[in-house]
C-alpha positions as CSV (number, residue, x, y, z in Angstrom):
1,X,109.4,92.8,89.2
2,X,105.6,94.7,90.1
3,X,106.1,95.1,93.5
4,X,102.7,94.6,94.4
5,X,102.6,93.1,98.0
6,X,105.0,95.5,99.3
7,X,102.8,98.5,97.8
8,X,99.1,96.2,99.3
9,X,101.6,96.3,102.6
10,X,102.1,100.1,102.3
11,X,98.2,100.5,101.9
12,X,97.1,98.1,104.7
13,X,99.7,99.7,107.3
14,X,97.7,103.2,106.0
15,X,94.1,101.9,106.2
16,X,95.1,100.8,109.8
17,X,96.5,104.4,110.6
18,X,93.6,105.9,109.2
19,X,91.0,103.6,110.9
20,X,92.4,102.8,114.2
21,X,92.7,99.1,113.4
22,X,94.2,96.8,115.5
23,X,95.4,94.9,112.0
24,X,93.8,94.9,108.7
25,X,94.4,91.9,106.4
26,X,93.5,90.9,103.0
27,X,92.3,87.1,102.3
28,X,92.4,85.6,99.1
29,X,90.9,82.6,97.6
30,X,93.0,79.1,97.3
31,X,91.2,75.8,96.2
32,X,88.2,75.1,98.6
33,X,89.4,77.8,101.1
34,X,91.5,81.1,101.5
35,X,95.0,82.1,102.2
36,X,96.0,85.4,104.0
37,X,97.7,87.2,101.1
38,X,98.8,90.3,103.3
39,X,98.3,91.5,106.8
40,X,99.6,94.5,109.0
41,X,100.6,92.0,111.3
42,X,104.1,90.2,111.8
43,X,104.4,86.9,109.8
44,X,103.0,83.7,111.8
45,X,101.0,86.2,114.1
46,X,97.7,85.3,112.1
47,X,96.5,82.4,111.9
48,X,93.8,80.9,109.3
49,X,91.5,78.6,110.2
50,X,88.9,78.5,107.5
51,X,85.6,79.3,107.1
52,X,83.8,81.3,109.8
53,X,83.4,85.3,108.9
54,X,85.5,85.3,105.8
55,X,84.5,81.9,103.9
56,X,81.1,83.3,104.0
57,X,81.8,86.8,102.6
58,X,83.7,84.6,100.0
59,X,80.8,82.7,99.4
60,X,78.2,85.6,99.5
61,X,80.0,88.8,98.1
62,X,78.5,90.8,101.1
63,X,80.2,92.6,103.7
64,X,79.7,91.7,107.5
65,X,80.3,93.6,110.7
66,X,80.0,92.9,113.9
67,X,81.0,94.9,116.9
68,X,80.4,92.6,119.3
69,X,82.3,89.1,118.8
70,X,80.8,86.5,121.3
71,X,79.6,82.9,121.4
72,X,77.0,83.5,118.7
73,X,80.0,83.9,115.9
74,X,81.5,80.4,116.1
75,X,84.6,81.4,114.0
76,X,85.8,84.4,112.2
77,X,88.2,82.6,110.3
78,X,91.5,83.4,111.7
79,X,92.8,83.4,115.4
80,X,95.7,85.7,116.6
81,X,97.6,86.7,120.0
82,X,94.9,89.6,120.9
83,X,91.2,89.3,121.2
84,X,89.2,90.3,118.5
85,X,86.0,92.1,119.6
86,X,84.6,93.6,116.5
87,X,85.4,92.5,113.0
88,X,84.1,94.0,109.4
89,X,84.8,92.5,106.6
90,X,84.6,93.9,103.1
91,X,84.8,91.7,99.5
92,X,87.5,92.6,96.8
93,X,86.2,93.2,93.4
94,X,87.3,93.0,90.1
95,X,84.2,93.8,88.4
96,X,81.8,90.8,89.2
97,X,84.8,88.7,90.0
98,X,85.9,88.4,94.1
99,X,89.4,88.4,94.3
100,X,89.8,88.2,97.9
101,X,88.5,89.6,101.4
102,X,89.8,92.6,103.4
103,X,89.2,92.7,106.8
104,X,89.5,95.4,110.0
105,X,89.4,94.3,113.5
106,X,89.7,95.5,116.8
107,X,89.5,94.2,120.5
108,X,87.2,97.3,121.5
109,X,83.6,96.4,121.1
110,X,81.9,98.5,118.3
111,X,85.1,100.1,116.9
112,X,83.9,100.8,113.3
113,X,81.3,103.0,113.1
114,X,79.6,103.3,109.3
115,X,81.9,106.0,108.0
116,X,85.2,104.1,109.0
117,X,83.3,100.7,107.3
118,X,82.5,103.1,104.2
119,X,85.9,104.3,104.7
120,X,87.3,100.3,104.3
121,X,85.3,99.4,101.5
122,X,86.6,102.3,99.7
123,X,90.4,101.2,100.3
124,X,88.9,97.6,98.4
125,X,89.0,99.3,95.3
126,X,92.5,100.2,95.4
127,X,93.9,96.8,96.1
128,X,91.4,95.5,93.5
129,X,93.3,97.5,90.7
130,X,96.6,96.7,92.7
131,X,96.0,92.6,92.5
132,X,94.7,93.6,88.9
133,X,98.1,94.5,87.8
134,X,99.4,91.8,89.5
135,X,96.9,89.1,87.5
136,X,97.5,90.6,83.9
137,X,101.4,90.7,84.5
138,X,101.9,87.7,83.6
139,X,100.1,87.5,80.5
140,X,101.2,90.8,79.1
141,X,104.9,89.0,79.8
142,X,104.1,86.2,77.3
143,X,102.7,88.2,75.2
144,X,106.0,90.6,74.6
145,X,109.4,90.0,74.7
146,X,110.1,93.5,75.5
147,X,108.2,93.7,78.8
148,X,111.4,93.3,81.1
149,X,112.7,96.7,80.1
150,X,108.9,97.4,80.7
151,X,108.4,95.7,84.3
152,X,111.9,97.2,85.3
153,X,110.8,101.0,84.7
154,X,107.4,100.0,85.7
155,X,109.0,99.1,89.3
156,X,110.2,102.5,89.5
157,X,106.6,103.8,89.4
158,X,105.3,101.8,92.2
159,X,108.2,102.2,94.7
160,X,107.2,105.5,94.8
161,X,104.4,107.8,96.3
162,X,106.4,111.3,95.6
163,X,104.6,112.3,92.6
164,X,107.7,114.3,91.3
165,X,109.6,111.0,91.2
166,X,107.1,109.4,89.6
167,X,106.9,111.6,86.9
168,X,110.8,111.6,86.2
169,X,110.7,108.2,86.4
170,X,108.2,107.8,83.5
171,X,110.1,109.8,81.6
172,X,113.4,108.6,82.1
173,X,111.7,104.5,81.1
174,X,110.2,106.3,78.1
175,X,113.2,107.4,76.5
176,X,114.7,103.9,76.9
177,X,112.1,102.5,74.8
178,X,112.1,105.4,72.8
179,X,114.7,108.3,72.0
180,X,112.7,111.3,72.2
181,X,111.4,114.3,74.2
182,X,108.9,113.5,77.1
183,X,106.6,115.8,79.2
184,X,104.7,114.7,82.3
185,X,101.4,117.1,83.2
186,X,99.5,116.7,86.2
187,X,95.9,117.8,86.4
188,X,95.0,120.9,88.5
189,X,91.9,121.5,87.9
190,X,91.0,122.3,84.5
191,X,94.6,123.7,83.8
192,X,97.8,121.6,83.6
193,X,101.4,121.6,85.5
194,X,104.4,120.1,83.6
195,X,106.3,118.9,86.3
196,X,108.9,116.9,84.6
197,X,110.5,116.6,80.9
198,X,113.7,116.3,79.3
199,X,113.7,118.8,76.5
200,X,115.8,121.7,76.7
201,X,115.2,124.6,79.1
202,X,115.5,127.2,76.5
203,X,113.0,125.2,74.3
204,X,110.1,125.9,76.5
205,X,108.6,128.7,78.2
206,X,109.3,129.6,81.7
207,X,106.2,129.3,82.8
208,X,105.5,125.8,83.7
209,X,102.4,125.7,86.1
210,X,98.6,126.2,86.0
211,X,99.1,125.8,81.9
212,X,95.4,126.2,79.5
213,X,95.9,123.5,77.3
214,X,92.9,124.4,74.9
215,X,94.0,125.4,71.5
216,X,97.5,123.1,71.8
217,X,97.5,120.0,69.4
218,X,97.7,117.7,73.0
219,X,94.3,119.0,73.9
220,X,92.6,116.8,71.5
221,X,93.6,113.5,74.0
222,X,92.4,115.9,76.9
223,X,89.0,116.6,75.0
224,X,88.6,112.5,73.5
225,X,90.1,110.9,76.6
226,X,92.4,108.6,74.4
227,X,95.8,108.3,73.5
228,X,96.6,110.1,70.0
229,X,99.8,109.5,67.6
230,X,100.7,112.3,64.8
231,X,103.3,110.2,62.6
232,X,103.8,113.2,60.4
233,X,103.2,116.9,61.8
234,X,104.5,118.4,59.0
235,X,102.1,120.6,57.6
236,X,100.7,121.1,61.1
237,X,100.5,124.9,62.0
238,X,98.8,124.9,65.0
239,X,100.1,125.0,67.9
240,X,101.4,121.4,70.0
241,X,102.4,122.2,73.0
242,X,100.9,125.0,75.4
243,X,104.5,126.8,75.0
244,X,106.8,127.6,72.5
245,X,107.9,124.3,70.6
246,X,109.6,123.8,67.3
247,X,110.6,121.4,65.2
248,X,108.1,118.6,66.4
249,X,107.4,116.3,63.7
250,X,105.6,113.6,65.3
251,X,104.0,113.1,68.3
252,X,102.2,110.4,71.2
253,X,99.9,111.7,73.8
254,X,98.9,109.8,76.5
255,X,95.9,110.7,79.3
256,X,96.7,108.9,82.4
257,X,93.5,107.9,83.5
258,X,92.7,106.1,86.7
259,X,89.0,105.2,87.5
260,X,87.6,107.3,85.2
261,X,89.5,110.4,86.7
262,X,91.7,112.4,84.3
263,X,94.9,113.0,86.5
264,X,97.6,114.0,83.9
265,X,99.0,113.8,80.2
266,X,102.2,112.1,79.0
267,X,104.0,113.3,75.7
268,X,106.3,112.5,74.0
269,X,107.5,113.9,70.9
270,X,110.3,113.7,68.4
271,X,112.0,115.9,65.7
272,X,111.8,112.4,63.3
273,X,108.4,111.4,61.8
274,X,107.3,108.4,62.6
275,X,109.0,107.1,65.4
276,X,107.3,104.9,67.6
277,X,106.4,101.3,66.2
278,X,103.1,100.0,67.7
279,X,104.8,97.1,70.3
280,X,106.5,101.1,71.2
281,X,103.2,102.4,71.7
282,X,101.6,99.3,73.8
283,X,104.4,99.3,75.9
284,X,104.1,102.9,76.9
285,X,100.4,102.8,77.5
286,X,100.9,100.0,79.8
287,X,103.7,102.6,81.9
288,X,100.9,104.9,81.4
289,X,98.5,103.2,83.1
290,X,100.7,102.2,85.8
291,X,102.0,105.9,86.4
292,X,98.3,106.6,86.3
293,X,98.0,104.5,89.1
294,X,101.0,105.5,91.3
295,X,99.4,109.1,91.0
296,X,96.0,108.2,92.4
297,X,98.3,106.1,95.0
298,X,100.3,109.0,96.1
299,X,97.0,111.0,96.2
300,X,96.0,108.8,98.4
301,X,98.4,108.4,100.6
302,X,98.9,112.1,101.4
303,X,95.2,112.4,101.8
304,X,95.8,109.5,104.7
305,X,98.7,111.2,105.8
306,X,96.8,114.5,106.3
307,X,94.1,112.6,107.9
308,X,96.6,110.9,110.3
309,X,98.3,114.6,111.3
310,X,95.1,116.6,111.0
311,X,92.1,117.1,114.1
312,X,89.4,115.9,112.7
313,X,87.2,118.5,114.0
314,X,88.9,121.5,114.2
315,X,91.2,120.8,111.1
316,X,94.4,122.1,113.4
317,X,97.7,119.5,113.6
318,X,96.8,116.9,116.1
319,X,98.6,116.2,119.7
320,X,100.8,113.8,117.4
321,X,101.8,116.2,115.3
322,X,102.4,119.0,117.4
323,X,105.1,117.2,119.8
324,X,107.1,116.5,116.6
325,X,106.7,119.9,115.0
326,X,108.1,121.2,118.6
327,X,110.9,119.0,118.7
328,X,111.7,120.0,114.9
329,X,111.3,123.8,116.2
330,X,113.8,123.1,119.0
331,X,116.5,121.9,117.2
332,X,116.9,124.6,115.3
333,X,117.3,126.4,118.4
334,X,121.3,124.7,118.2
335,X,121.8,126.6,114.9
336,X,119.8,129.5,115.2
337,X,119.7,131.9,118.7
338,X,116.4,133.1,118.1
339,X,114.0,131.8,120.6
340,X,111.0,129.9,120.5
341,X,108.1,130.6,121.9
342,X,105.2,128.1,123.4
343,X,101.4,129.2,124.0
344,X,99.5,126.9,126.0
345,X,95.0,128.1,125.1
346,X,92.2,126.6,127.4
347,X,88.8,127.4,126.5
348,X,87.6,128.8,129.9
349,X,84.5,127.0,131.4
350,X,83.9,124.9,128.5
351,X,82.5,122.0,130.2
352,X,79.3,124.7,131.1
353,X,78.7,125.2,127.6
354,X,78.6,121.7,126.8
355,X,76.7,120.8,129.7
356,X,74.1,123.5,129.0
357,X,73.7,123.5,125.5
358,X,75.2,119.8,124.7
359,X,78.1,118.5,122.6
360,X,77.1,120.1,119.3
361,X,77.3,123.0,120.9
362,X,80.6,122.9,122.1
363,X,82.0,121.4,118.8
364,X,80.9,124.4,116.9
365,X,82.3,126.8,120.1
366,X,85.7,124.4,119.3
367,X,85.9,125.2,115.7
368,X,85.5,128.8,116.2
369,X,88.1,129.3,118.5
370,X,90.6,127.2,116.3
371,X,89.1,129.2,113.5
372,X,90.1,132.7,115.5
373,X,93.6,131.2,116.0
374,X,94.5,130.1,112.6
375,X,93.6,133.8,111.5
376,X,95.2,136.0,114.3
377,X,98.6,133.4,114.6
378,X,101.5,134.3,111.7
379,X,102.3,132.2,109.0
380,X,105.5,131.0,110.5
381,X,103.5,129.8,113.4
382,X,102.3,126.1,113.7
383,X,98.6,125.7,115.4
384,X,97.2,122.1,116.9
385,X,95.0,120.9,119.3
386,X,96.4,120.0,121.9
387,X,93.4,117.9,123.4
388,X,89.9,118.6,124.8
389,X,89.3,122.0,124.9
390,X,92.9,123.1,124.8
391,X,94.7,124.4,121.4
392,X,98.6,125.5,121.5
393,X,100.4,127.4,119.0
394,X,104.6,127.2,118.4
395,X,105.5,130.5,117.6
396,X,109.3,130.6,116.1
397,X,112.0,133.0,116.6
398,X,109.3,135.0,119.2
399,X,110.9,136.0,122.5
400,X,108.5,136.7,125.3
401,X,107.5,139.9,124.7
402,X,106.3,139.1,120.8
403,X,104.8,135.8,122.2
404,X,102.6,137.9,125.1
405,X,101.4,140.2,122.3
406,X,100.4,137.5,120.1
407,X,98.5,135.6,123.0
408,X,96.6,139.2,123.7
409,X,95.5,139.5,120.3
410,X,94.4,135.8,120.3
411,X,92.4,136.2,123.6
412,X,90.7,139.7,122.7
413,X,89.8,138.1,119.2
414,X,87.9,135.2,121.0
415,X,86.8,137.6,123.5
416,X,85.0,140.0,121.1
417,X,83.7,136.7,118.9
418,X,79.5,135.5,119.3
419,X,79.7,131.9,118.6
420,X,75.9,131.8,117.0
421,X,74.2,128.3,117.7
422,X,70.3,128.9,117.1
423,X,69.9,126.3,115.2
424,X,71.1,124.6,118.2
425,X,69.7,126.0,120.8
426,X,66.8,129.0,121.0
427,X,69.4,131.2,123.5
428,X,71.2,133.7,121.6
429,X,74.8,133.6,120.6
430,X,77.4,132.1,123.0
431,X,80.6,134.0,124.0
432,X,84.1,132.5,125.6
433,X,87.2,133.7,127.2
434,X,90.8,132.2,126.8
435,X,92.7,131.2,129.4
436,X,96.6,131.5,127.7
437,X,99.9,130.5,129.2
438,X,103.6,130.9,127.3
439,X,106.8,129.6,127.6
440,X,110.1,130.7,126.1
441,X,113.3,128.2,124.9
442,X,115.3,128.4,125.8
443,X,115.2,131.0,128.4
444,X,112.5,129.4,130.5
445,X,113.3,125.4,129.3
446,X,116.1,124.0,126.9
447,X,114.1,120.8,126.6
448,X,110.8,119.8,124.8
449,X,109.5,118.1,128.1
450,X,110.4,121.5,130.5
451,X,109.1,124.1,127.6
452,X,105.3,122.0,127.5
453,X,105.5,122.0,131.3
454,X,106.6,125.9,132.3
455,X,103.5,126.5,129.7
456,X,101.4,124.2,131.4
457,X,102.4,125.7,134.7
458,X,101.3,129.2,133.4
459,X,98.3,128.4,131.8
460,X,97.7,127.0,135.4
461,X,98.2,130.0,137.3
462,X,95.9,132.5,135.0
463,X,93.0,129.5,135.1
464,X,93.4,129.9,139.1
465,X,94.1,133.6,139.3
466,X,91.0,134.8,137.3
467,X,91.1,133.4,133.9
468,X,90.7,135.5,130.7
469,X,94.0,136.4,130.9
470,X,97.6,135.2,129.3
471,X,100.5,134.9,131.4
472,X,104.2,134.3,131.0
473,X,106.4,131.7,133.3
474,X,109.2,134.0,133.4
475,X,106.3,136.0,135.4
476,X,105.4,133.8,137.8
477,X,108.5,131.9,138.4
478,X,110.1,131.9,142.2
């Protein structure tokens, strides 16, 4: 079966992430009223209670938002355990057709500002084409007998958001409702990736990435946007594939498509002519369009996924983030005896610069610095913010001595930076000093808690002892 309210669950739980909801829940509509169809929420924990908020976004087909919920909005339409201070709500449409009512709130007062409500409305589109699927199921049921081999390898598609799975899951359901070859590309650009097919190894070239289709028979689908069968390739002499290919006698191509977005190509080809039957073809244009739709999906989701791990402003790993990329570091340090090494970066008298040349100001000073960091840190190292004004950088298999080098390179490189802000502010270009501190595991701390702290605890001392500086704990212990 189309598992389409675990997948709507998957999306709300991300929308909440990506939001900072206190639940998000899609209403749908029943008789006279609505039903809640799916919510972030445990079951029982929201309740309806008609009308209010959502009956009239029903009714109208308009969003609503309000970020202060008082005793001028009688009813919202649903009660639960917290208090609900702001609320937006947002129709789901299929085409002119509301199919249901997705909703964020919040108990802090003005919580959605207009980019997160944008943000929502957006998401509305995706559960549209998800509740899509899971209106025309039915019909496309009755309408072949062969759609349970369809819907099983079509559940395969949508239990995934691993685009490599879904791609050798498509071709593993194609070739049970047809014996053949089958390629799955993935757009990049304007060139092509075959990440999954079942032919031979030796029958293809070795070179499987960033592939220029033009001049290859399966262009033509590229080029028209539709699906294209060769019965009978015969006297064909072009080529069919972007890589060496023989004995191909007929072929299907399939764009996957998805909101008017080319994402990838499907193939599938045979050394008999002739050998897909049309109920064959329908029934792989419907996996099609459903793989086409996992992709955007798993798109999606690591998009949200990088928005949930990624500092929004200075586009380093977030505080999140960084304590489990520390923890992951610090196991290793029970296979490996190289150490790790911990630097601890406060901007030095950044509340001045904020107060004197205001926020902006400070924001572009912010992405500098985290700019100067991600350059002058190694690959191997992992950057974040660690909050406010203060970054950190987990550098592996650095002892002390590498780590203090690294932190003088970092605070020199900041040191010798302008920060220009005219457009800000008519004074000339603004220039900072780092305040560093490091910590080594496990010769300082064996623990994730005691490494933060030693670093904290040095940083500390070179803020209080002059600043512009970076210090080690193993220097200032006793």
């Amino acid at each position: 079966m189309l598992k389409t309210d675990e997948e709507i669950k998957e999306l709300l739980l991300a929308i909440k992430q990506a939001v900072s909801a206190d639940s998000i829940n899609l209403f749908t509509p029943y008789q006279n009223g609505f039903i809640l169809k799916c919510s972030t929420e445990e079951k029982g924990d929201i309740i309806v209670t008609g009308k209010g908020v959502i009956a009239e976004c029903l009714k109208t087909k308009q969003t609503f938002y309000s970020g202060e919920i008082d005793e001028n909005i009688s009813e919202i339409g649903y009660i639960k355990n917290n208090k609900v201070s702001s609320i937006f709500a947002a129709p789901v449409m299929d085409g002119s057709a509301l199919t249901g009512v997705l909703t964020a709130d919040s108990s802090t007062c003005n919580a959605f500002s207009e980019s997160v409500r944008n943000t929502v409305q957006m998401f509305t589109r995706h559960i549209a084409r998800i509740m899509e699927r899971e209106r025309i199921y039915p019909k496309l049921k009755r309408d072949y007998d062969g759609l349970k081999k369809l819907n099983e390898e079509s559940s395969k598609l949508v239990s995934s958001l691993n685009i490599n799975v879904i791609a050798e899951k498509m071709c593993e359901g194609a070739e049970k409702i047809a014996s053949s070859h089958a390629f799955f590309f993935v757009a990049s650009g304007k060139q092509f990736d075959l990440i999954h097919h079942t032919a031979k190894l030796s029958a293809i070239s070795h070179q499987l990435s960033a592939l220029d289709l033009k001049g290859a028979f399966i262009n033509i689908a590229v080029e028209n946007r539709h699906p294209i069968y060769m019965a009978d390739m015969k006297d064909y002499r072009a080529s069919v594939l972007p890589f060496g290919s023989e004995n191909i006698r007929s072929i299907f191509v399939i764009p996957l498509i998805y909101e008017n977005k080319l994402l990838g190509l499907f193939v599938m080809s045979s050394e008999k002519a002739d050998f897909l039957d049309a109920f064959q073809m329908e029934l792989l244009k419907v996996m099609c369009n459903q793989a086409a739709a996992s992709i955007a999906n798993a798109k999606l989701h690591a998009e949200i996924e990088k928005l949930a791990a990624v500092d929004g402003l200075t586009g380093l790993f977030n505080h999140r983030v960084f304590q489990e990329k520390l923890s992951e570091e610090l196991k290793k340090l029970n296979r490996y005896s190289e150490p790790t090494s911990l630097l601890l970066t406060d901007i030095d008298f950044f509340k001045k610069i904020n107060d004197t040349y205001g926020h902006p100001a400070g924001d572009l000073v912010l992405k500098g610095v985290s700019k100067i960091i991600r350059e002058t840190i190694r690959d191997i190292d992992v950057p974040a913010r660690y909050g406010g004004e203060e970054f950190t950088a987990i550098l592996p298999r650095t002892d002390g001595k590498g780590a203090k080098n690294i932190a003088e390179r970092l605070r020199k490189a900041a040191m010798d930076k302008a920060f220009d802000i005219g457009h800000i502010s008519p004074i000339g270009p603004v220039r900072v000093t780092l305040s560093i501190g490091i910590a080594v595991s496990p010769s300082d701390a064996k623990t994730k808690e005691e490494l933060i702290e030693k670093a904290d605890q040095a940083l500390y001392y070179a803020k209080h002892n002059g600043r512009n500086q970076s210090v080690l704990w193993s220097e200032i212990k006793g």
